[in-house]
N, C-alpha and C positions, 0 to 999 in steps of 0.2 A: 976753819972747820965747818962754819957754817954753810960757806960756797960750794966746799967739797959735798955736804949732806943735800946741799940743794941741785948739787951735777946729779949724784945720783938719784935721786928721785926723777929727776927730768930723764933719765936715762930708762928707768925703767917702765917712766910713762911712755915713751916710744916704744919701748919693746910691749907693751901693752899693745899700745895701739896697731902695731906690726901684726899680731898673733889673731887679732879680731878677725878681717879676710878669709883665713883658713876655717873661720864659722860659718861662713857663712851660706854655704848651702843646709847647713841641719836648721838657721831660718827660713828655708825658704819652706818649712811645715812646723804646723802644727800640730804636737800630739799631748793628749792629756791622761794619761793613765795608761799606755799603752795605746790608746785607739788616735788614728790619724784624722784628724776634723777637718784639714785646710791643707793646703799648696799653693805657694803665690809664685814657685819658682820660673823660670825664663821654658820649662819644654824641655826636647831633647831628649836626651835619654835620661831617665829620672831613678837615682838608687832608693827608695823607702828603708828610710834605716834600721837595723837591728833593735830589736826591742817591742817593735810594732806589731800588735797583736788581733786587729781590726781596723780596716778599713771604712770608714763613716759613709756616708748617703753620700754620693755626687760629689765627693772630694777632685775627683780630675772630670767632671763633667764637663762637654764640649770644648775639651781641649784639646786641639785639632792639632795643634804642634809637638805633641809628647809622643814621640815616636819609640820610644823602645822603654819597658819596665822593669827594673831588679827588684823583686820583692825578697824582701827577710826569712828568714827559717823557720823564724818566730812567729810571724802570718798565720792565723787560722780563720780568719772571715771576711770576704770584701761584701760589702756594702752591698745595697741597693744603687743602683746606675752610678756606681762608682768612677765606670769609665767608659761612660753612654756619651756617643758622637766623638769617640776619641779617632778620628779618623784620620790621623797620621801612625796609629799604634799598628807596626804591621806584625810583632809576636811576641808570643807571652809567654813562658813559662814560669808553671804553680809549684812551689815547694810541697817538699812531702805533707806538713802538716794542717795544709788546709783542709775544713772539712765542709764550708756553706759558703756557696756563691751564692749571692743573692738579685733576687728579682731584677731584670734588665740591664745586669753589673756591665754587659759589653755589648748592650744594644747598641747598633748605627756603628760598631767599629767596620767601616768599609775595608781597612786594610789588610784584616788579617784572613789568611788564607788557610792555614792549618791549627789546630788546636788542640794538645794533650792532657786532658782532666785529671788530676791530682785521684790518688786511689783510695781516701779517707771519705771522696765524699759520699752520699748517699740518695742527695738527687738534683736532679738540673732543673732550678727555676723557674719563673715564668718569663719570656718575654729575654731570658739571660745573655742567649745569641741571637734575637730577631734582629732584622735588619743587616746584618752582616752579609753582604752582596756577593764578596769575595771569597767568602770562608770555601775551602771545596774541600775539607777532609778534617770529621774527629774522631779525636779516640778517645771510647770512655769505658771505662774501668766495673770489674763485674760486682763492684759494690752501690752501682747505681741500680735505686729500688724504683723510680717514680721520674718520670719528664714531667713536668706541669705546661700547661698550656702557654703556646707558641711560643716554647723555648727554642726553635731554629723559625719560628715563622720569618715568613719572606726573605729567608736564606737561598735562596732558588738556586746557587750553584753546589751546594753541598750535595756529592756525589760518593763519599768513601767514607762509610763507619767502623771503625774498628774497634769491633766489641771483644773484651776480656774474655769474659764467657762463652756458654753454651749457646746454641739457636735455641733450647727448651728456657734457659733463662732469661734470653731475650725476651722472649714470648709472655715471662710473666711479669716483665716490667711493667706498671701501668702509666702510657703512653699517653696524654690527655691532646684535646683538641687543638685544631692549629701546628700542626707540625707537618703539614705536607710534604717538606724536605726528607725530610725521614722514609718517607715512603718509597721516595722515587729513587733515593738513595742505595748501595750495590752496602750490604751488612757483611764483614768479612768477621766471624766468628773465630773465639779462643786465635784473637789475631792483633797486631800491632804492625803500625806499618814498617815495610822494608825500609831498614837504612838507608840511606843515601850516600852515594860514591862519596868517600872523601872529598873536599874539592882541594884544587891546590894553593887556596887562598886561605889564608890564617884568616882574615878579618869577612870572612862569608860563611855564618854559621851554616848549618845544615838544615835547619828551620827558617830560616832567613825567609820572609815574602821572595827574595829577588836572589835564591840559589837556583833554581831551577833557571830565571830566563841567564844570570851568568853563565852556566855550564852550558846552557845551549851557543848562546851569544860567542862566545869562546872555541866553541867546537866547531861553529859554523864561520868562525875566522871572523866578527864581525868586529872585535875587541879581543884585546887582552888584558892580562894585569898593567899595573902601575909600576910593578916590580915583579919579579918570578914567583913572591909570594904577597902580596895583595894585591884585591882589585880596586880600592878606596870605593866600594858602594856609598860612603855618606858625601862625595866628594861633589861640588858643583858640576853641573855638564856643562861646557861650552857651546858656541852652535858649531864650532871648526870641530871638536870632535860631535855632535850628532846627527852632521852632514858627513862628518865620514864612517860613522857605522852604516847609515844610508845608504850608499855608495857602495861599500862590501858586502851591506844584507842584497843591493840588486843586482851584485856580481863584478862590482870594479868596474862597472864597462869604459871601455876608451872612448877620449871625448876630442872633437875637433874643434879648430878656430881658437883666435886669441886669449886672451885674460885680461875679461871686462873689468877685472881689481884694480884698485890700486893700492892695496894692502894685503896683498895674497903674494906674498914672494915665491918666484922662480925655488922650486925643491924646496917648499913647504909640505909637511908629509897629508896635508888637506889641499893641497893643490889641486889636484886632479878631483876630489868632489867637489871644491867649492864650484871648477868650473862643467860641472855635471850639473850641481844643484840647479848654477844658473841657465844649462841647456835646456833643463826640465822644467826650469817654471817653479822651483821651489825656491829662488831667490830671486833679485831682482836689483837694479842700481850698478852701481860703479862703488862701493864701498861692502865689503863682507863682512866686519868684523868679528873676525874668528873667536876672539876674547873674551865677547860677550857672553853671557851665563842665559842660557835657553830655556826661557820660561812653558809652563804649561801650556798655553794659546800658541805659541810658536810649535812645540813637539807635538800635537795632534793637527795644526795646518799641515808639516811639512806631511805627515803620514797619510791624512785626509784628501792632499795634491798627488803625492803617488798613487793611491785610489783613485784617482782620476776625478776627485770634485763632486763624488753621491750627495745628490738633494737627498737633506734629512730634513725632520719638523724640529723645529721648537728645543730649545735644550732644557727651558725647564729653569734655570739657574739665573738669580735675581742679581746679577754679576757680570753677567755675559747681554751686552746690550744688541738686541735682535739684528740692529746695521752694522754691529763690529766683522772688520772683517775675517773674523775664527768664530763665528757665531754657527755657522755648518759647519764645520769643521769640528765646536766640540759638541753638538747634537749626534754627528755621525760618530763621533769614539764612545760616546758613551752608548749609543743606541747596539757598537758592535762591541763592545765590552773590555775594549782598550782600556778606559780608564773609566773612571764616576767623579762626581764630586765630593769637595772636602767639607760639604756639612748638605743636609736635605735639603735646602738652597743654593746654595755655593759652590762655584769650581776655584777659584782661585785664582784666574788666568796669567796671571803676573807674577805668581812664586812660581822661583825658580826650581830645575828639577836635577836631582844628584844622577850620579853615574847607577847607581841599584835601580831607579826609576824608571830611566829611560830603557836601560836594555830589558826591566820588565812592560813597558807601551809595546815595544818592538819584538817581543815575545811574543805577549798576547795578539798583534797583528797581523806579524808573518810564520809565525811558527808554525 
């Protein structure tokens, strides 16, 4: 009896310890009363769980690798630089009941390009989108009373505001200093932006950083899906496929003379760019390896070499050492707005770049 009493317990302590695992992303935070203090978890795409009713000071501060956020329903306050230098985050959508972004919540977010303000709130911060390089389009909501100061400063490509409201109640918003984007910016009144074509990919929302260069990329034959209905944007790029979008962005051209590979097999469907790449100077050797995963410094050299090799100065980036040789290479992409870096020092040169990445470099390049 007592063998049997002690199977079972040993049984259920396994089944204990089996069930633990399935916890363990609601460790990867901290919340105390509703409000979220901490995240230690790995990045990625980050769900904030239900329940959670403020977001604390700098809880995803300069966390570079959190690229996508689900925030709860339950949400009604992010913090102060909440998610300052989070510049892997490329979109965000705010549940209905938030009502106070606070001071510099998404300064230094370089990735995100569009942005739709929740309709409860009442006013935009200070300092809440500065920095944001990339942002080119908000829409905010006609219950916005007050901008505080350099709430878009040195946003410099923000070009399309879509105001809820009237141009008489634009007018009486008060507007404070440091917002030069705003000015130069085109205000489309009692206006929201146009939808956007469906795309035919399930996994490419419509807000996605990287729907626009897909749909283009796609149209201009440069790429396709992974399947008829995704494009896998979060997927590794190869350099065999980003030598052949290359290749069909500068028109397929037919190429002469052998095959300097000797890992590029006869009716490899990158055959023909690989041996293009190397007619042009964008590769080099007796080995291709197609397989490899194409980092940052490699996707703005190959881009940089079809530019034909523009002297740029200095990149600025405490990462990138002045005699490497993609040190022109990433001064001239960011200087033509190709890409930036992943923190106010940093490019990253050696992380590798997904399939949404690359066809947004290649967007912003040739489109």
């Amino acid at each position: 009896m007592k063998k049997r009493f002690l199977a079972l317990i040993l049984s259920l302590s396994m089944c204990i310890g089996l069930c633990i695992p399935a916890m363990a992303a609601d460790s990867d935070f901290v919340i105390e009363d509703g409000i979220l203090t901490a995240y230690s978890g790995p990045g990625g795409t980050v769900e904030i769980p239900e329940g959670v009713t403020i977001i604390a000071r700098g809880v995803f501060q300069d966390r570079a690798d959190v690229t996508s956020i689900t925030f709860p329903s339950s949400l009604t306050d992010i913090g102060p630089s909440a998610f300052q230098n989070c510049t892997g985050l490329t979109s965000i959508t705010f549940p209905d009941n938030i009502t106070m972004i606070e001071m510099g919540a998404f300064t230094g977010c370089t990735g995100l390009t569009t942005v739709t303000l929740p309709n409860r709130i009442t006013e935009i911060s200070q300092g809440v989108f500065a920095s944001c390089t990339n942002l080119t389009s908000i829409t905010i909501p006609q219950s916005v009373t007050t901008i505080w100061m350099g709430a878009f400063g040195s946003s410099t490509n923000l070009k399309d505001v879509y105001y809820a409201g009237t141009q008489e109640q634009w007018g009486n918003i008060n507007i404070m200093l440091s917002n030069e984007p705003l000015d130069s910016a085109t205000i489309y009144y009692n206006s929201a932006p146009a939808e956007a074509p469906a795309s035919p990919f399930t996994d490419v929302p419509a807000d996605a950083y990287y729907a626009d260069a897909v749909e283009w990329a796609v149209d201009q034959g440069i790429t396709s899906g992974t399947t008829d209905s995704t494009f896998s944007p979060d997927k590794t790029c190869t350099t065999a496929e980003i030598i052949t979008f290359l290749w069909r962005a500068s028109g397929s051209p037919a190429v002469s003379g052998g095959n300097p590979f000797s890992d590029v097999p006869a009716g490899a469907y990158y055959e023909q760019a690989a041996l293009w790449a190397h007619e042009n100077g964008l590769v080099s050797g007796s080995v291709f390896q197609g397989d490899t995963p194409c980092t940052r410094a490699a996707t703005v050299t190959y881009l940089w070499k079809l530019a034909g090799q523009p002297a740029a100065g200095a990149s600025g980036f405490t990462d990138v050492p002045a005699g490497s040789d993609y040190a022109q290479a990433v001064a001239w992409a960011v200087q033509e707005g190709v890409t930036s870096g992943t923190g106010d020092s940093t490019f990253s040169p050696d992380t590798t770049c997904t399939r949404g990445q690359i066809v947004t470099f290649l967007h912003r390049d040739m489109a």
